[in-house]
N, C-alpha and C positions, 0 to 999 in steps of 0.2 A: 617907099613901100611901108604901109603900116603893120605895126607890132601886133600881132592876135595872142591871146591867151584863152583858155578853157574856163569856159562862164562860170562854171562848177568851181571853183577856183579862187582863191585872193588873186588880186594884180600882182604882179612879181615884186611892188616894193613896198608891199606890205610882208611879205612871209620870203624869210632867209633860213633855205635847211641845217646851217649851219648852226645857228643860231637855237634854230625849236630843238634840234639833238642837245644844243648845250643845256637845255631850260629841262631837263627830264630828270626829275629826282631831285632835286633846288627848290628853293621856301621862296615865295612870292608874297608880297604884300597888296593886295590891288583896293584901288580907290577908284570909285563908279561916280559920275558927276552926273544927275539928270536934270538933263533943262529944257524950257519947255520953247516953241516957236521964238518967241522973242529974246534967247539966252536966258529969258531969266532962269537959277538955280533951283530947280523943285526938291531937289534931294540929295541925299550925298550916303553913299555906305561905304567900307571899309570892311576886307576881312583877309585873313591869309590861310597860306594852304600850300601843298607839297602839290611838283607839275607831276600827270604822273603819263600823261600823253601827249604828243606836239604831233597833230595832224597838217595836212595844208588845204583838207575837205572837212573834217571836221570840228576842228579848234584845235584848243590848249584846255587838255583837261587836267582836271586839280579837284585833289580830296582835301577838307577843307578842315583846320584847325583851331585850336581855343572853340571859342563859346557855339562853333558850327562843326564840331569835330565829326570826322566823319562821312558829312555830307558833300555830295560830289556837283560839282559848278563846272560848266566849259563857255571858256574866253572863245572870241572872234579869232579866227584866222589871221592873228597881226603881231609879228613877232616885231616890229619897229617899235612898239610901244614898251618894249621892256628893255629896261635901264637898270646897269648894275647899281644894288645897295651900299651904301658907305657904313662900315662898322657899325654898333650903335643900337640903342631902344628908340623903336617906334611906338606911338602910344595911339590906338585907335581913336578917334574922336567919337564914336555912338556908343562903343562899350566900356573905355579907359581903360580896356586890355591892353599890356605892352609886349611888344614883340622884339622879341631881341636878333639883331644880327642876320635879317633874312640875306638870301641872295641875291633876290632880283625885286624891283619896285615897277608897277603896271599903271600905267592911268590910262580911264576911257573916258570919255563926255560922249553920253547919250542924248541926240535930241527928239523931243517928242514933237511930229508934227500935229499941224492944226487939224487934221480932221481924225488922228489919234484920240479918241474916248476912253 
């Protein structure tokens, strides 16, 4: 018998409710890779921000801090990608803002397909 899930939806092992409740009110640090058809790197940003909603329809939203203060970003529906922070300064590579001591660290790689303009 195959597994159905609601298309509307992440697959179940992307999004754990346990996980998005823990991530609600906690400092993120998230790193965006974009790259284009062939892997190669077209870009790279960095920024962080306090979670301030964990949907499983609509993301992980986050109000965003330092030099984006304020401004409000929502992550994919994918709570596997977030990995608790080890003590410490992290130092943005586009701004050389440093961030001290978040809670959780995000990575995505975005690919840009070929007929992408």
């Amino acid at each position: 018998m195959a597994t159905t899930y609601d298309s509307n939806q992440p697959p179940p092992e992307h999004w754990d409710d346990e996980v998005a409740t823990s991530l609600i009110g906690k400092t993120v640090l998230v790193g965006l890779t974009y790259c284009g058809p062939d892997d190669q790197v077209l870009h790279r940003e960095q920024f962080h921000g306090f979670v301030r909603s964990a949907d499983r329809r609509a993301g992980i939203g986050l109000e965003l801090d330092g030099d984006r203060i304020g401004e409000r970003y929502t992550l994919p529906p994918m709570t596997q990608v977030f990995q608790r922070a080890s003590l410490g300064e992290y130092r943005l590579s586009g701004t050389g803002e440093v961030v001290h001591d978040p809670d959780f660290l995000a990575t995505y790689t975005i690919y840009r397909s070929e007929t992408a303009s």
